[in-house]
C-alpha positions, 0 to 999 in steps of 0.5 A: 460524500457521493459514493458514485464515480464521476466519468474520470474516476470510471476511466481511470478504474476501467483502464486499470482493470483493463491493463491488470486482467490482461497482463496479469496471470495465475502462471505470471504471478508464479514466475515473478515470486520464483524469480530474485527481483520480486517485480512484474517489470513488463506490468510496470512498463505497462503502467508507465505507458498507460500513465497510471504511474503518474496519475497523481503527478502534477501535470508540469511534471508529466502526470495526470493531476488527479488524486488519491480516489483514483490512486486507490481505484488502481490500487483495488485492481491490484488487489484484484490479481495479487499483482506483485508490483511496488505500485502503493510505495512508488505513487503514493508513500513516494511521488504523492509525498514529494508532490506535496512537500517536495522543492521544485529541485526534488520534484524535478529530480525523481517525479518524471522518472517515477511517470516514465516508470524508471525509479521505484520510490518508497517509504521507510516507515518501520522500526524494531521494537516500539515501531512507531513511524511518528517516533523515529529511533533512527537519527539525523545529524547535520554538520555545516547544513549537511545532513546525514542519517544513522540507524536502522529501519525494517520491512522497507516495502521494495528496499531493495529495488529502491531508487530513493527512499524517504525516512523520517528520523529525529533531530534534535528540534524534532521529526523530519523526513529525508529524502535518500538516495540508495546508491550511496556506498553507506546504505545497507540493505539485506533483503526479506521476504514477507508473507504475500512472498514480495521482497522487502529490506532491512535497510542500516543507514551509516552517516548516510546523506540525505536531504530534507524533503521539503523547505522547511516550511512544514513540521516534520510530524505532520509530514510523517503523518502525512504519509502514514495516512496516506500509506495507510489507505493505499493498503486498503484499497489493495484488500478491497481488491482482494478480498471482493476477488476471493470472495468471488473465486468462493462464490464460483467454487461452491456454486460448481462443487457439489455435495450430496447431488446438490451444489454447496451454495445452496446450503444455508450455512455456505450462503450465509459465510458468504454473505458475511464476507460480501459484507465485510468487503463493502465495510473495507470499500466505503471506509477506505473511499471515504478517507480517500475522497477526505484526503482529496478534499483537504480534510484531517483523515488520520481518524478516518484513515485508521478506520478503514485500516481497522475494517482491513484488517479485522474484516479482511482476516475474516473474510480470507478465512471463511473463503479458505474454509468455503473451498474445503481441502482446496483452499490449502492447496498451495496450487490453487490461485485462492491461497495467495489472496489470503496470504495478501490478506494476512499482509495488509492486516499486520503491515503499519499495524494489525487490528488492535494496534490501530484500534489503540491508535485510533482510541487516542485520536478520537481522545484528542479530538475530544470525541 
């Protein structure tokens, strides 16, 4: 793999950095956790404009065509200003989804929307108890080729702001996912509030209709792991972003703070935490473009894709942690802007899976696969 951005890739980078630096705010970001919505509408506007939202859209219907590099360069600059928008959900576990695997008729209805940033999609992956998207607990019923779903599913990233939703559910040939509309009277939606403080739903589904994404002539399971991958690195682009941004806070903190008339990043101790965490950073980057640039080319990425979660969460925790410990007293402080990359970080570690979980999960891929 070249690890070096083509001339797209850079503008594409640069444009989003340029629209979350300045657009987004320490105080902005304060206001937007105290209000009921959770979502910075005027960034979302913002990125709509700039047609970020629908830079993996095919271009018939209004998008860039471009692929899940950039979506991940995009998302790193979320990461960047803990910026409380559904951008992961909507683009990749939604649109990238109904892009691949969507009819013309599904891709008509909700792809120009999601360009022009009127619909917010997501993807219902989890479940209580054994929690595995591939095994769904909730059930699919179809009555004279009409479908309907009954269950439940937890921790829906932005359910209730949802336009529409995909869920895999099991039928009785097997898994497949559903596309479902939210404002059928049977959906019911109780909102959650997660640790990085977004809005999430638990969402009951009642004889609820729903469409079969697709025309059938993918398996549900291969969909379902489809998103998953894919959802997965989404969530390691955003910890790339927040853990290089933390570790710079760090950096710029201990480089002013002084103990004992010296600054506290000329002690060996602070160099080396710091170094360890730089370090980290780069693990969770080159992971995460890898499975990135493998999903673009076509490849399998399920391994690759576990991996970099792996690396985002067990690399991510540490890092967040010695930043925290790095700023002393003030890394506590709910006031400071550096408590909420760790509270980011904390997130993404355990969401689709903490470390061990996902080290388990890739043990029986790489058993599969023979390795």
């Amino acid at each position: 793999m070249n690890f070096e951005l083509n001339e797209e890739q850079i503008a594409v980078r640069d444009l989003a950095e340029q629209i979350f630096t300045g657009s987004v705010s320490v105080a902005g970001v304060k206001a937007v956790e105290a209000s009921d919505d959770r979502i910075d509408r005027e960034l979302w506007k913002s990125l709509a404009d700039a047609n970020i939202l629908g830079l993996a859209v095919p271009e018939a219907f209004g998008g860039s065509g471009l692929g899940m590099v950039e979506l991940a360069l995009v998302l790193e600059q979320q990461g960047r200003v803990v910026a409380p928008i559904p951008l992961a959900a909507t683009t990749v576990s939604g649109a990238l989804a109904i892009s691949e695997f969507g009819t013309p008729a599904q891709q008509e209805t909700w792809l120009p929307k999601v360009v022009q940033g009127e619909v917010i999609l997501s993807a219902a992956l989890a479940e209580i108890g054994a929690n595995n998207p591939l095994r769904p607990q909730v059930r699919a019923t179809c009555d004279q080729g009409k479908w309907t779903l009954s269950g439940t599913k937890v921790s829906v990233p932005a359910g209730m702001q949802a336009n529409a939703l995909l869920v895999p559910a099991q039928t009785p040939d097997g898994v497949e996912v559903f596309v479902v509309s939210t404002d059928d009277s049977s959906v019911q939606r109780i909102s959650a509030f997660t640790t990085d403080r977004s809005q999430v739903a638990h969402i009951t589904f009642s004889s609820t209709p729903a469409e079969l994404l697709g025309d059938g002539n993918h398996s549900g399971d291969r969909i379902v792991s489809w998103i998953l991958d894919r959802s997965l690195i989404a969530l390691c682009a955003i910890q790339i972003g927040v853990c290089e941004a933390a570790v710079r806070m760090a950096a710029e903190y201990t480089s002013t703070r002084e103990q004992f008339g010296k600054p506290l990043s000329s002690f060996q101790a602070s160099q080396v935490r710091a170094a360890d965490a730089y370090i980290d950073t780069e693990a969770i980057r080159v992971t995460t473009l890898l499975a990135a640039w493998k999903a673009d080319a076509g490849q399998e990425i399920t391994a690759d894709a576990l991996v970099a979660k792996w690396w985002a969460a067990e690399a991510g925790s540490r890092i967040v942690l010695s930043v925290q410990h790095l700023h002393g007293g003030v890394g506590a402080d709910i006031e400071y802007p550096v408590h909420r990359y760790f509270l980011w970080a904390k997130q993404i570690e355990n969401t689709l899976g903490g470390a061990h979980c996902t080290l388990e999960r890739l043990g029986g891929v790489l058993a599969k696969m023979g390795v």
